[in-house]
Each structure stands twice: as C-alpha cells, then as structure tokens.
C-alpha positions in Angstrom: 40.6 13.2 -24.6 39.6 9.4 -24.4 42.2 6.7 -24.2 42.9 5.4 -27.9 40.0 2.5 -28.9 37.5 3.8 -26.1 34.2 5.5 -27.4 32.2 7.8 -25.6 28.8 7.9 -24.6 27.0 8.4 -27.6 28.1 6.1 -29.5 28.9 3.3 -26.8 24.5 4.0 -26.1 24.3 3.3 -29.5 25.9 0.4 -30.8 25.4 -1.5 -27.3 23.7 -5.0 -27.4 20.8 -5.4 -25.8 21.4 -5.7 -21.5 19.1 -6.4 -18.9 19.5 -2.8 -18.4 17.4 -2.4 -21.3 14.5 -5.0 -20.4 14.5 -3.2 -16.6 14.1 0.2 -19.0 11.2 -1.5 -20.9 9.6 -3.0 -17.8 9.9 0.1 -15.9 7.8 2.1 -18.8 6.1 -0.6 -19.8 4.0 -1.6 -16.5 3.2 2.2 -16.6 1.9 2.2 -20.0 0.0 -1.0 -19.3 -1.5 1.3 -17.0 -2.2 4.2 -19.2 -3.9 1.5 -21.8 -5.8 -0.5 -19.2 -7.2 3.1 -17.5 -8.7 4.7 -20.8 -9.9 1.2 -22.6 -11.6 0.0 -19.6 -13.8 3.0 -19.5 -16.0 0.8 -22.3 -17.2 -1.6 -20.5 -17.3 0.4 -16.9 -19.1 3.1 -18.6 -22.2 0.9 -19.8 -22.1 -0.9 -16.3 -22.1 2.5 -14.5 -25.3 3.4 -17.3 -27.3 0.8 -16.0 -26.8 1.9 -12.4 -26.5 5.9 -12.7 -29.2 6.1 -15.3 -26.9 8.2 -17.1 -28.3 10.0 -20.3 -26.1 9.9 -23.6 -24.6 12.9 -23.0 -22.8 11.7 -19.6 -22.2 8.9 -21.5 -20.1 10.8 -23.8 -18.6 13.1 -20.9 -17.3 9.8 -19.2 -16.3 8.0 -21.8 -14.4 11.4 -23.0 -12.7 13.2 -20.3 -9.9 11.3 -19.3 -8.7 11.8 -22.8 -9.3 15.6 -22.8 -7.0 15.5 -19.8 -4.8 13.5 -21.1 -4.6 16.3 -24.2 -3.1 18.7 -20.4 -1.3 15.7 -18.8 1.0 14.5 -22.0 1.6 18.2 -22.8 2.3 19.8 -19.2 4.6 16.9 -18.6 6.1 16.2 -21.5 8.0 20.0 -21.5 8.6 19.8 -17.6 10.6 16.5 -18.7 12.8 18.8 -20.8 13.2 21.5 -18.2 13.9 19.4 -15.3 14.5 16.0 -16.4 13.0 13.0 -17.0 13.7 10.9 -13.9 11.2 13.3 -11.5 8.1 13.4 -14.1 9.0 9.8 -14.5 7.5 8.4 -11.4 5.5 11.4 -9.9 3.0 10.6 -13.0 2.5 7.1 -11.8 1.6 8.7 -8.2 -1.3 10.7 -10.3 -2.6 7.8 -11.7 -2.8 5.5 -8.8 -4.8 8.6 -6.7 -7.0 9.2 -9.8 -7.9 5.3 -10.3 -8.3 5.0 -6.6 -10.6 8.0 -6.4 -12.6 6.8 -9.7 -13.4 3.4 -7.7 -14.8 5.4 -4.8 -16.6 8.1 -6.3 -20.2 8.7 -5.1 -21.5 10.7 -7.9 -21.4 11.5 -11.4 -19.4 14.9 -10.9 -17.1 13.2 -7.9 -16.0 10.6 -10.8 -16.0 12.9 -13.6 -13.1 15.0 -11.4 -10.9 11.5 -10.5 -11.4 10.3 -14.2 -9.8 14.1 -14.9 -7.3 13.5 -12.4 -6.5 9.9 -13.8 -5.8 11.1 -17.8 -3.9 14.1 -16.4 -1.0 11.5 -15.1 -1.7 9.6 -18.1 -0.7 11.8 -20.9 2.0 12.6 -18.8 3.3 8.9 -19.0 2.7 9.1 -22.6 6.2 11.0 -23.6 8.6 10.2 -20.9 8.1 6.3 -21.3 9.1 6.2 -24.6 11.6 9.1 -24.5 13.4 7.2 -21.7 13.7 3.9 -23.6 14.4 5.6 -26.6 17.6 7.8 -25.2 18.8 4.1 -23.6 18.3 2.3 -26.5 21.0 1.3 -29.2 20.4 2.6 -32.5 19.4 -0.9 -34.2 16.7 -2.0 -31.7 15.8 1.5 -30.7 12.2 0.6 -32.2 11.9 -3.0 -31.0 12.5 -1.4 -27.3 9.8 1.4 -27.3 7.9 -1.0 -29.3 8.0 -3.2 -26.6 6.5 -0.8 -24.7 3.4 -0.1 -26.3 2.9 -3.6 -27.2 2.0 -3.6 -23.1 -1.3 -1.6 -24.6 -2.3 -5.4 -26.3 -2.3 -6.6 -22.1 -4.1 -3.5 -21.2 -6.7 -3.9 -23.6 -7.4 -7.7 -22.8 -7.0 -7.6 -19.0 -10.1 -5.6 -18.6 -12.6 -7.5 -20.4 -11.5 -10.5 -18.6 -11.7 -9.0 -15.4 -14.9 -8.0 -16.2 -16.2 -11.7 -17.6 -15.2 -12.9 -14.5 -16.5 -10.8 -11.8 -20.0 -10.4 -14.3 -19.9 -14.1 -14.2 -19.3 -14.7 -10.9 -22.2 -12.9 -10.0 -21.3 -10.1 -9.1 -23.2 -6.7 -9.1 -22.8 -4.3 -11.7 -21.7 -1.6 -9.1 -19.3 -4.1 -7.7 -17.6 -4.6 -11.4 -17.1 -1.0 -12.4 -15.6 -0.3 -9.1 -13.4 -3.1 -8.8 -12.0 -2.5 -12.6 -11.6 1.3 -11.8 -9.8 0.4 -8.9 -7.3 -1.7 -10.4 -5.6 0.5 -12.1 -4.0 1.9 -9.0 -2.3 -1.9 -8.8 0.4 -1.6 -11.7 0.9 1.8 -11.3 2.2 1.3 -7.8 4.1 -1.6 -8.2 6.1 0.7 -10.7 6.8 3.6 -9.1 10.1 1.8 -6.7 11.2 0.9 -10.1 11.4 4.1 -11.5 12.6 5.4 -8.6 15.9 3.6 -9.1 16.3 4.2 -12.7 19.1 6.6 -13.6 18.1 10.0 -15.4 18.7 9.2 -19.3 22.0 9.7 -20.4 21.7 11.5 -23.0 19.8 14.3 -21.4 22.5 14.3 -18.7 24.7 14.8 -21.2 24.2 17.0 -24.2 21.3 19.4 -21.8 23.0 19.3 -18.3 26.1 18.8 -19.6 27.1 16.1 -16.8 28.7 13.2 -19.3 30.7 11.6 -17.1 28.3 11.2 -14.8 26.1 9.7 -16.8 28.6 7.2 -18.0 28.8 6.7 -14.4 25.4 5.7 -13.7 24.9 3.2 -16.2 28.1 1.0 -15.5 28.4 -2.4 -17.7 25.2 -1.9 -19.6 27.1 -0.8 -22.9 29.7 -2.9 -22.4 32.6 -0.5 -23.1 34.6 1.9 -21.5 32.7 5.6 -21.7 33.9 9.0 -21.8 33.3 12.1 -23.6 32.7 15.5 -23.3 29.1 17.9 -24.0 28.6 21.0 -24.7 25.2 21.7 -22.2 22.7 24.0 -23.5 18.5 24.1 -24.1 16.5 25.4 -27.1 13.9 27.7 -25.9 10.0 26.8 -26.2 10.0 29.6 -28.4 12.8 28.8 -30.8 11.4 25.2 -31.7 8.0 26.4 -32.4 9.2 28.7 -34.7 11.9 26.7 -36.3 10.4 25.3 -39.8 12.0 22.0 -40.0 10.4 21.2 -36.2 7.2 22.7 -37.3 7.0 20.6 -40.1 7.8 17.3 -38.3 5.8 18.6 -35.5 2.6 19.0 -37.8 3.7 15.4 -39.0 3.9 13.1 -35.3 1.3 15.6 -34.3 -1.2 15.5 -37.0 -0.7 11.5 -38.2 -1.3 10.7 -34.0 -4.4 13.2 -34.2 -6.0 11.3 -37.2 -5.3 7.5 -35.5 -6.3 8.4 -32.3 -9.8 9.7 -33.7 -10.7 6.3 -35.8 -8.6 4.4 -33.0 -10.5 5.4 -29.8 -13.5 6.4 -31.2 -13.9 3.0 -32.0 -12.3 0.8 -29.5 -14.2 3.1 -26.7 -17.5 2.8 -28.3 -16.8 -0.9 -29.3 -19.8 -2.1 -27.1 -22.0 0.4 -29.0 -20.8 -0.6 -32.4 -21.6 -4.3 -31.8 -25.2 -3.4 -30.2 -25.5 -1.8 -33.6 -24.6 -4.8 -35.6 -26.4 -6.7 -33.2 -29.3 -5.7 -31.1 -30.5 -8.4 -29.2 -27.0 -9.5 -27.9 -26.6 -9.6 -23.6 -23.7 -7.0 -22.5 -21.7 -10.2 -21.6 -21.5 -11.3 -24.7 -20.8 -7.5 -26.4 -18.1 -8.1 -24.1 -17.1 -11.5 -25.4 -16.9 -10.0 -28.6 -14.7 -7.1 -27.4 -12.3 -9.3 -26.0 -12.2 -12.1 -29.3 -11.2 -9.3 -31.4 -8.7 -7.9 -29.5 -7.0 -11.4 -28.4 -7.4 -12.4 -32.6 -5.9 -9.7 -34.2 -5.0 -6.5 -32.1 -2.0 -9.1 -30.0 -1.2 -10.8 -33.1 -0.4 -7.0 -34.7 1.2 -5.5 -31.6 3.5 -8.7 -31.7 4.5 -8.2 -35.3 5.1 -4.9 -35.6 7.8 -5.3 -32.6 9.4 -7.9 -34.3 9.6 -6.4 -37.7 9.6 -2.7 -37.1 13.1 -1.7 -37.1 13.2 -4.0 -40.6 10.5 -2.6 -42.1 10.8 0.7 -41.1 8.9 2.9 -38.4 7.6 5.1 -41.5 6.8 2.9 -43.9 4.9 0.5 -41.3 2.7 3.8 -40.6 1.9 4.3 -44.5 0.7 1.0 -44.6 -1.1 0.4 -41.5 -3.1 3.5 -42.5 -3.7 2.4 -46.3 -5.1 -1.1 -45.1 -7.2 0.7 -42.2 -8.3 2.5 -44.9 -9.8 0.4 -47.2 -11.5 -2.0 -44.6 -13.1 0.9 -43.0 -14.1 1.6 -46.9 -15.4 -2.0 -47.5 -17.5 -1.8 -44.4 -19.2 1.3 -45.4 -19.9 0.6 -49.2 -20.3 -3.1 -49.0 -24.7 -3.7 -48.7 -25.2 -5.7 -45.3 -21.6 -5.8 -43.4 -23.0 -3.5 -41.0 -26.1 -6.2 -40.4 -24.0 -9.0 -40.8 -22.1 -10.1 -37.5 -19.2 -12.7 -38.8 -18.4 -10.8 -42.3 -18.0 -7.5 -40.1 -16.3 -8.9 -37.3 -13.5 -10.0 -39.3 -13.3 -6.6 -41.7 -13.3 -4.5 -38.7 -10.8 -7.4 -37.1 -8.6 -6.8 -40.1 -8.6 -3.2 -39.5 -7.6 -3.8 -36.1 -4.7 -6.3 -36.7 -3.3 -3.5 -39.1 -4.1 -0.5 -36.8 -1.8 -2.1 -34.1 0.5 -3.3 -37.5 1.5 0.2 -38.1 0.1 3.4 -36.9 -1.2 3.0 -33.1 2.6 1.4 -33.0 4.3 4.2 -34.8 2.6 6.9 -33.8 4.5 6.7 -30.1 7.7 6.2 -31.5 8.1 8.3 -34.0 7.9 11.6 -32.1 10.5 9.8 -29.7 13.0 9.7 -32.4 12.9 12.3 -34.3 13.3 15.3 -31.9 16.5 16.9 -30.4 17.4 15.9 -27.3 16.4 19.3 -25.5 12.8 19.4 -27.0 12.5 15.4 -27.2 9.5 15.0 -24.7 8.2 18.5 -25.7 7.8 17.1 -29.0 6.6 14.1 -28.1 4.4 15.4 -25.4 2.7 18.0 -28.1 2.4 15.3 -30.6 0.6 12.7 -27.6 -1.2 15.4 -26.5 -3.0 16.3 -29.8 -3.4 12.5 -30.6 -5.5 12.6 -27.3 -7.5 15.5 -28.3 -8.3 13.6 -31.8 -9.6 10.9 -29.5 -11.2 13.3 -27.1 -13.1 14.1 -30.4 -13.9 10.8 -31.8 -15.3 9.3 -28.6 -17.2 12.3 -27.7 -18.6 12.5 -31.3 -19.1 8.7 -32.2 -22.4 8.4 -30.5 -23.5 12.0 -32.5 -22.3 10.4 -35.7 -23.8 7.1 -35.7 -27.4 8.3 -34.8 -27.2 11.3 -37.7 -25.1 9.3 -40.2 -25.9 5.8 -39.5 -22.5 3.3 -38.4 -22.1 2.9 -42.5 -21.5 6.7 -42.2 -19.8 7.0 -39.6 -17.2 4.1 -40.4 -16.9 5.9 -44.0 -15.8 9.2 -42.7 -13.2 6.9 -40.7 -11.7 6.1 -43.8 -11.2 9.6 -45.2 -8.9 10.2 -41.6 -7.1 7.1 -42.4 -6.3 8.3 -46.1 -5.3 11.7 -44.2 -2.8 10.2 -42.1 -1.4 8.2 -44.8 -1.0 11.4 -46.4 0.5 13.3 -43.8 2.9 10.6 -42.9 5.0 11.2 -46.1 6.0 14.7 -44.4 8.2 12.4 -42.1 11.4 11.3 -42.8 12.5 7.4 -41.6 14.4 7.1 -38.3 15.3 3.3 -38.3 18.6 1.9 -37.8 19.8 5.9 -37.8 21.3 7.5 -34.3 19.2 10.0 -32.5 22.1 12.5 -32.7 22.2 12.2 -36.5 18.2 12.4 -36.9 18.2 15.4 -35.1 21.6 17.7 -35.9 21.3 16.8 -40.0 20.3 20.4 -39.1 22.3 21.8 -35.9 20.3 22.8 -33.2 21.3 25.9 -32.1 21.5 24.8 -28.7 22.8 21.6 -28.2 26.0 20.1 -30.1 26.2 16.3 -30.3 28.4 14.3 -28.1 31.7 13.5 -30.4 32.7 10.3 -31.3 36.1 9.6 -30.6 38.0 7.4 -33.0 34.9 6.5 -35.0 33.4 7.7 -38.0 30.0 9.6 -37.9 26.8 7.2 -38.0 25.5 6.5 -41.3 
C-alpha cells in the first residue's frame, strides 16, 4: 500500500505540471515527425524537378508522388501493433533508422524503379512514426495539456512543410541543376532523422505501458524520477487484449470507424491537395515559372497553414479536440464549396489564393491537428498504437487515393470539380466526427475503462477520488 498522501503512477502522470521531461518527450517525437512531414510534402516539388529530367509521363507522376503514402498505409499499421506487443521504446527509434536509409537511398537512386523502391522504403518507417510519436507523448503527458503536448508535435509538420520549399528557392536560385535540387532535398531527410535516433534511444519505455501491459509499475516510476514531482507507487494488474477481441468489440469498432474514417476523409482533400499544390496553381495560372509555383507554395503555407498549427496548440485542450475537428471540417467545407460554385475563382489568382488559404488555415485549425490525437487518446492502453496505427494507416490510404487520383480528376472534372467533390469529404468527416466522444481535460484511464477492458484494469489511485 502507498504511504498516506503519496499517489501512484497514474495519477502523479496525470496531474504533473509540465517538466522538461515533457519538452525532451516532444522534441524527441517531434524532430521525427518533422521528418515524416518534410519526407511526404517534399515529394511536390522534387517530383516536377525529377519530371523535367526523367521525362516522366503522368502516370509515374502519380506513382511517385503516391507510393510513399501507400507504404505508409503498411508502415503506420505494422508498427503501430508491434508497439503494443513489444513496446514502444524498440519501434520508437528503429523507425527513424528506416527513414534515414529510405531518404538516403531516394537521393541516390539511378532510376525510376531504384527510387520508386527507397520512396517505398521511406513511407514504410514513416507510418510507423505516425502512432508511436504521439502515443508516447500522450501516455507522458498530464491530463490538462495532454493535447497541447502531442499537438506540439504535429505542429513540427508547419516546419516540415516550409523547410522544403525554401531549400528548394535556394538551391534553384543559386543556380543549381534540377538533378542537383531533387537530390539534395531527398537527401535531407536522412539529417533529422539521425540526429533523433540517440534521443530516443535514451528515452524510457512509457509508463503507462510498463505498467498496466507488463505489469512493471514500480519500475516505471523508477525511470522517470522528478518529472511528476511526487512520490510514485502503485500496483497493476498486467494483461493484453488480443487483436481479435478489439476488432470485434463494438464500442472500439465504433471509435475505430470514427479516428479511422474522419483521418481517411482529411487525408484525401489534405494531401491530395498539398501534393498536387504545384499542379493546382499551373491550373489557375499557366504561364507562371516553377519558381514562382513554388513561391506560391511556400506564401500559403507560411500565411495560414503556421498561423493554424500555432493556434490550434494553444487553444486545443480549451476548445476541445472534438469540437475543433467539427469545425475545421465545416469551414474546409464551405471554402472548398465557394471555390467550386463561385464563376472565375478558379481563373482568378488572388481571390483563390486566399479561399484556398482559408481552407488551409482551418485544415491545420482542426482536423489535420486532431486527427493525430485523437486516436492517441481515446484507446486502451494495450491497443493504444494499434488503434492509432489502423486509424494513421487508413488516413494514408485516403491520401494514397487523393494524390494518385487528383491528376485523373482535374483533367475529367475540371479543378472546379474536383475541388467540389472535396467538399462533399469534408461534410463527411464532419459527419463522422460526431461518432467520437471528447477526450480533453479527461484521463486516459477514464476515456478508455468507462467500459472495462477485459484485459487491463487501471492503475488505482490511492487516497484520491476517480478523475472526473
């Protein structure tokens, strides 16, 4: 039993004030997903510079700019349930060691096929990343901030998304060779990945999988010492659901089809256009060189995707992690509406811009923010990256589809079309979202055993009243 005024691991985890422990959490899965952003955004612009020099028709277009995402669809599912099996530590930096030798081997591929096979390689340790950087900064965090840390997170995405266009301005500008560029951004993916991979190395396993799976509480407690600020004990009973029993277990199934489904529908309007961004403005404008496409690119991003990612960690855990999603989806909605049904915004560069800008600022402003941390909230402990691996793993399929099918759609339906259909996925989501109860400011333990698992009990808290 623990000493009288001493609380044990659960709820010491979740009433602790932000530490430094916390931040080296973030920084630790954020430089990783900085990678995973930078690695499947890039593709855009290396893609039309590897055109020009590969000749390639518009159906390797649509295989290159595609397949890292299909294997990201593998990666973020394979992973994700060996994180549950084994822990989240081990997938934790052998996923970084994939990416650095799939962004390495991209930069020096030869031919089509030789870099078609690294880019396969590169998503693979991608959607891996996917669920065990936010499941590990979700089981760290406290239970008030728990959306402000994994939001910090994916806000690294806004860095990952700018970083490459400037890279590219600068090397294009410089004067360097088209086959030069694509290379060198390729290649510098490997960079942040490696610097990472010491760094997650030395991070403890998460203690709440140490606990209520393996059954090793004290331990944990031992391993994080100071960073809750209190005394820890406590006592688990260890145990794991089988694959089998969560995928036929009604209330998962229902939040699965909800994380899964709402990250399917974003990631189709979300990718499908950020990818084929430099087609989308060589539709709206012809004539314009690929640096300024680029230019472009980069203005809308910096003017209202960062200004989004910003503001959604900040107010998150106050607005709510569900009701941010409803209305990031309703807003992408109706801009994606105004562009299709409003005569001329499609020929007209500065009215479109900043429609399609607004749709961006509340893309980041709800569900491309949401849609990661949702699924690492609202899963038991035992199936917490499984979920959250499925759910990342079909979002990547929906953006497997919409890259691969954006070029199809805007020659046979025109962009107006093509931006309209968007809008009928973004009323979708909105739709599905409602399926999803709200995590924020709630423990993980009382999100997930309102309904017992049959496998894992909750750590008790001693001398303390359940959460609310």
């Amino acid at each position: 039993m623990a000493d009288t005024g001493a609380r044990d691991l659960v709820a010491a985890l979740d009433e602790a004030s932000i530490s430094r422990f916390h931040l080296r959490a973030v920084v630790a899965s954020g430089v990783g997903f900085f990678t995973d952003a930078y690695d499947l955004f890039v593709i855009g612009i290396a893609s039309a510079l590897i055109t020009k020099d590969w000749h390639l028709s518009a159906g390797q277009l649509a295989v290159l700019n595609s397949t890292m995402l299909a294997a990201a669809f593998l990666g973020a599912m394979v992973f994700g349930r060996y994180a549950d099996v084994v822990g989240r530590k081990r997938v934790y930096w052998l996923v970084a060691a994939i990416m650095i030798a799939g962004a390495l081997g991209s930069a020096l591929s030869g031919s089509f096929w030789v870099l078609i096979g690294f880019r396969f390689v590169l998503g693979f340790g991608v959607g891996g990343d996917y669920p065990v950087s936010a499941v590990m900064v979700s089981e760290y965090a406290n239970r008030k901030d728990r959306g402000k840390l994994v939001g910090m997170v994916f806000g690294t995405q806004a860095l990952g998304l700018i970083v490459g266009p400037l890279i590219a301005l600068a090397l294009l500008g410089s004067g360097a060779s088209t086959d030069v560029t694509w290379r060198v951004l390729l290649a510098l993916g490997a960079v942040p990945a490696a610097a990472v991979i010491w760094l997650r190395c030395k991070m403890p396993e998460s203690p709440r999988y140490q606990a209520q799976v393996q059954g090793r509480a004290e331990q944990a407690a031992s391993q994080v010492p100071g960073f809750t600020g209190a005394p820890l004990t406590g006592t688990a009973q260890p145990g794991q659901m089988g694959l089998r029993a969560f995928l036929t277990n009604r209330r998962w199934l229902i939040t699965l089809a909800g994380t899964a489904g709402c990250w399917f529908l974003l990631d189709y309007a979300y990718y499908g256009n950020t990818i084929s961004t430099p087609q989308i403005l060589g539709l709206i404008s012809p004539h314009a060189s690929t640096m300024v496409k680029i230019a472009l690119q980069l203005a809308i991003f910096v003017v209202f995707a960062v200004p989004g990612y910003v503001l959604a960690i900040i107010r998150l855990d106050r607005i709510g992690h569900r009701r941010l999603q409803l209305t990031g989806f309703a807003v992408m909605a109706l801009c994606f509406l105004v562009i299709a049904a409003v005569p001329g915004m499609t020929t007209a560069v500065v009215p479109f811009l900043l429609v399609y800008g607004v749709s961006y600022f509340f893309t980041e402003f709800g569900p491309n923010m949401t849609t990661f941390v949702l699924p690492s909230e609202l899963f038991p402990v035992d199936m917490r990256t499984t979920g959250h691996g499925i759910s990342a793993g079909i979002g990547k399929l929906g953006a497997f589809i919409g890259v691969f099918l954006f070029p199809v759609l805007s020659s046979s339906l025109g962009l107006r079309g093509t931006l309209l259909l968007t809008a009928g996925v973004a009323v979708a989501g909105l739709a599905l979202t409602l399926v999803l109860p709200e995590p924020a400011g709630r423990s993980l333990e009382d999100i997930a055993t309102s309904t017992p698992s049959p496998a894992v009990r909750p750590l008790q808290v001693a001398d303390e009243a359940p959460a609310a």
